[in-house]
SENUSE-646159 format. One record per residue (C-alpha): residue in three letters; x negated, y, z. Coordinates in steps of 0.001 Angstrom, whole numbers, plus 500000, padded with zeros to 6 digits. Each point is the difference from the previous one (the first is absolute). Layout:
ALAXYZ;...
END
This chain:
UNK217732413732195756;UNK498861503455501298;UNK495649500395500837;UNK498670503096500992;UNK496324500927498224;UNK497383502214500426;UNK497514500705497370;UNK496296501102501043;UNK497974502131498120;UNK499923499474496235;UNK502635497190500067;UNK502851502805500156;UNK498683500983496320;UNK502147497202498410;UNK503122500368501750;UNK501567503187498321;UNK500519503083502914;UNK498489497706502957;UNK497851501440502630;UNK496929499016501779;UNK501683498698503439;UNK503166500269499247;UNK502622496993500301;UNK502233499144497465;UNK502759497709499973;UNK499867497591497549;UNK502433496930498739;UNK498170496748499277;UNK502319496554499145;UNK499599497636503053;UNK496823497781500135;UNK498192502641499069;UNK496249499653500724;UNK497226502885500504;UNK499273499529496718;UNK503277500635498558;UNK500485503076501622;UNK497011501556498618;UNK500822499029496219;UNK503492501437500850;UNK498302502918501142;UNK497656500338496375;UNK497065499570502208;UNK497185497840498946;UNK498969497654502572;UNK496318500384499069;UNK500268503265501464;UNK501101499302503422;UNK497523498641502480;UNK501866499729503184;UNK504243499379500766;UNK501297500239502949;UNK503703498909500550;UNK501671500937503594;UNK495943501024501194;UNK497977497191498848;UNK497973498853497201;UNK501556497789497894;UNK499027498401496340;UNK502387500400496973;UNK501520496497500091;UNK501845501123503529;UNK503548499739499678;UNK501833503492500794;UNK502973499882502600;UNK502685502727499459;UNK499362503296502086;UNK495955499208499949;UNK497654502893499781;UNK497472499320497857;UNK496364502429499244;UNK498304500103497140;UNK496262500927500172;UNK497201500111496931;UNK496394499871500584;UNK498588502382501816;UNK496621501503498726;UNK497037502154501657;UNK496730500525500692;
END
């Protein structure tokens, strides 16, 4: 089945030619979960803080639905 991701911020360094913000379409085998996608995607899940799939937070055990948007977000640090 067919997602659509967006990486934030560093998370687009371990998917090869990805952008900050940009969508990309990816194929996942149905019953996917949060989870899965970001393995699929070489991402670690340590690194991501917040997902949000079709605009709102959900955890990596949330099964993905085919045409779901799904954002990717690390931890954000300042002063």
């Amino acid at each position: 089945m067919l997602v659509s991701v967006r990486l934030h911020a560093g998370l687009v360094d371990h998917v090869r030619g990805a952008k900050a913000g940009e969508t990309l379409q990816v194929r996942v085998p149905p019953g996917s979960k949060v989870s899965d996608l970001a393995r699929a995607l070489g991402v670690p899940e340590q690194e991501i803080r917040t997902t949000f799939v079709n605009g709102r937070a959900r955890g990596p055990d949330w099964p993905l639905e085919p045409g779901d948007e799904v954002g990717f977000f690390p931890a954000v640090g300042g002063g």
